[in-house]
N, C-alpha and C positions, 0 to 999 in steps of 0.2 A: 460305566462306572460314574458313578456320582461327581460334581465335584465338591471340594471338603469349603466347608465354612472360614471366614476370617480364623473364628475361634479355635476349630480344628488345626489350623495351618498355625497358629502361633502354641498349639498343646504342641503339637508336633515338632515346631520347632526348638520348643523349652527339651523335651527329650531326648532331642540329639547333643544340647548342648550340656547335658549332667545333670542341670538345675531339676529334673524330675516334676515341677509341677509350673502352675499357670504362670504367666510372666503378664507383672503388674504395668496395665500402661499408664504413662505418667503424662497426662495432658497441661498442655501450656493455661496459666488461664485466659477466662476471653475479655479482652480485652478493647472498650467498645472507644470505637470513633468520636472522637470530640471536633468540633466544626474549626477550622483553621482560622483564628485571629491573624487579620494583617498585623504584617511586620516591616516597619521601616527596614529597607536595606543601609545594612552598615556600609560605612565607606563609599555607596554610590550616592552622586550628589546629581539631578540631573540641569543641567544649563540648558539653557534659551538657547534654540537655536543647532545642537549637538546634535537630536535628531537625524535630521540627516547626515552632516559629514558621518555620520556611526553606517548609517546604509549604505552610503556610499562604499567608504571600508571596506565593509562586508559582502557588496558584489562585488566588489574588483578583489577580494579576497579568494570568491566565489568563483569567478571567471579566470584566474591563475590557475584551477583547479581541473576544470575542462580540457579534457583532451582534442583537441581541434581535427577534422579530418583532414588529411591531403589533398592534395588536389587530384586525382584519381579516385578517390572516394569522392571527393565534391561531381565530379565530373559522371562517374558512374550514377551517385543518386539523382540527380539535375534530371539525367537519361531515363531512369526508372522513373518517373515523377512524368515527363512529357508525355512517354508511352500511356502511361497510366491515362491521363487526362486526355488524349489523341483515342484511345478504346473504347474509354467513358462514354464519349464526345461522340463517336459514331453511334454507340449503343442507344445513348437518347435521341440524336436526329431520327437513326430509323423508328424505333419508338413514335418521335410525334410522327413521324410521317402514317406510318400504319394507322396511328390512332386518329388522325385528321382527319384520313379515307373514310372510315369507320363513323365517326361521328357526321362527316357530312352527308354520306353516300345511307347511311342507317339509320341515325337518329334525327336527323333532319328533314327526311323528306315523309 
């Protein structure tokens, strides 16, 4: 089966609701974008020098906000993080080592 058109699906829908024929769609008009004029902000004046105390503010506003981990999270991640860097860390020694052989023993002679 087909499927039915916009058109179809709103005839369809006009005739279940009584109205027996098309249902007029009523579009907004279009209405086009006009380029945004600066506008002085009301009420804000800015001072010499407020810049920062405002940032400041606002990371310590920021940083009340963080949930800080325990020291068992601290302690678990620190672990995960050493491991990680100690797997690495063998992974590329073996690495060069192979690849030193390699280059001296092959491409060098």
């Amino acid at each position: 089966m087909a499927r039915q058109s916009r058109a179809q699906r709103r005839a369809r829908r006009a005739q279940e609701d009584g109205s027996g024929g098309e249902v007029a769609v009523q579009r907004a008009p279009v209405q086009r974008a006009r380029p945004a004029a600066p506008r002085a902000e009301v009420g804000e004046r800015h001072i010499p020098g407020s810049g920062f105390k405002h940032f400041v503010g606002e990371a310590w506003a920021e940083l009340k906000k963080v949930e800080w981990p325990g020291q068992n999270q601290l302690i678990q991640g620190v672990v995960v993080v050493l491991v990680a860097c100690i797997v690495v860390g063998l992974y590329l020694y073996g690495a060069d080592l192979i690849w030193k052989r390699f280059v001296q023993d092959v491409l060098l002679r």
